[in-house]
N, C-alpha and C positions, 0 to 999 in steps of 0.2 A: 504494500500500500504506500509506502515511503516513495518509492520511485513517481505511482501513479498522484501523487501530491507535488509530484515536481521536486521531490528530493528537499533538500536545507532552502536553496532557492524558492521552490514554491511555498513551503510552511512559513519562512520570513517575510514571503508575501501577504500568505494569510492572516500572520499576524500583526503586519504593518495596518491591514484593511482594515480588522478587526478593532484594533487598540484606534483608528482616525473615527471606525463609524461610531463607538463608545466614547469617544469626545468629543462628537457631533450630536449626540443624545439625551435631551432631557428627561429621561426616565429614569437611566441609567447610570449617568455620571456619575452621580452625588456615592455612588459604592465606591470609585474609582478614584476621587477627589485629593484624595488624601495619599492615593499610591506613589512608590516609585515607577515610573512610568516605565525605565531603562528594566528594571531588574524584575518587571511584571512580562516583557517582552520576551526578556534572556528565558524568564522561567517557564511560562505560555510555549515557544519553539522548543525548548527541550522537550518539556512534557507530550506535546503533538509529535517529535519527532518518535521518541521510544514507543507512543502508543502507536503509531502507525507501524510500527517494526524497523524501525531507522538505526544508524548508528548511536545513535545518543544513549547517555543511560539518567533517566528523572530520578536525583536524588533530593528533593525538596521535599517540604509539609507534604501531609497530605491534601486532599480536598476537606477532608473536615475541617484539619487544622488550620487551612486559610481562612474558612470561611465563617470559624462561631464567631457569632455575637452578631453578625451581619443581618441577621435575619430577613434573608432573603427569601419575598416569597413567589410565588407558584407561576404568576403571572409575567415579574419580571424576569423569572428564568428563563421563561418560553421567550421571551421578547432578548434575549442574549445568545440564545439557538439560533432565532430569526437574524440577528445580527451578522454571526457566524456565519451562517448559510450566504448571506450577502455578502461577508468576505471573501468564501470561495467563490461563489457566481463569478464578483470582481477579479480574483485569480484568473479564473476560467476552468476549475476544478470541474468536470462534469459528475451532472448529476449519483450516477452512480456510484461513484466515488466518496463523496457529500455524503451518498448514506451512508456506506460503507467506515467513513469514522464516524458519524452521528451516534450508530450503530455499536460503535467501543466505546462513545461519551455518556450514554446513555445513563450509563450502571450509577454515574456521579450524581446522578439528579440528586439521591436522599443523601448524600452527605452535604450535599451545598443546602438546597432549601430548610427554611425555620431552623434555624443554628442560631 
């Protein structure tokens, strides 16, 4: 799957997309406000790289551990998936592909949401 993302190229894409449409968003920002922008990036393409089967290995927090206290809920998740999906689009990730990491993100939904 790593390849079919365009390898480090294409994931640096996706999360270049990602991290501009999250700071063009007023639903969403106010989670992001306070981040390191640089080292939410470093750590976003690691983690996309190893979950697509890349060379990278994600030794950061977990998803839990980023995200208590956040208390993120249900709606803006779905609306951060939407975003995502728009950063592939803008990539040029085809669809199938889109699902096929959606598909490994999945499992994260219950450790991010109400935390």
């Amino acid at each position: 799957m790593y390849e079919k993302l365009g390898g480090e190229k294409g994931i640096v894409s996706i999360v270049n997309n990602l991290t501009k449409n999250i700071g063009h968003d007023e639903q969403l920002f106010h989670y992001f406000a306070q981040s390191n922008v640089s080292r939410f990036k470093k750590s976003l393409i690691l983690y996309l790289c190893a979950t697509s089967d890349g060379p990278c290995q994600y030794n950061g927090d977990s998803m839990q551990q980023i995200h208590d206290g956040m208390d993120i809920n249900e709606r803006d998740f779905n609306h951060l998936v939407d975003l995502l999906i728009d950063a592939m689009n803008e990539t040029g990730i085809s669809h199938p592909i889109q699902n096929q990491l959606l598909a490994r993100l999945v499992p994260l939904r219950k450790q991010i949401i109400y935390r």
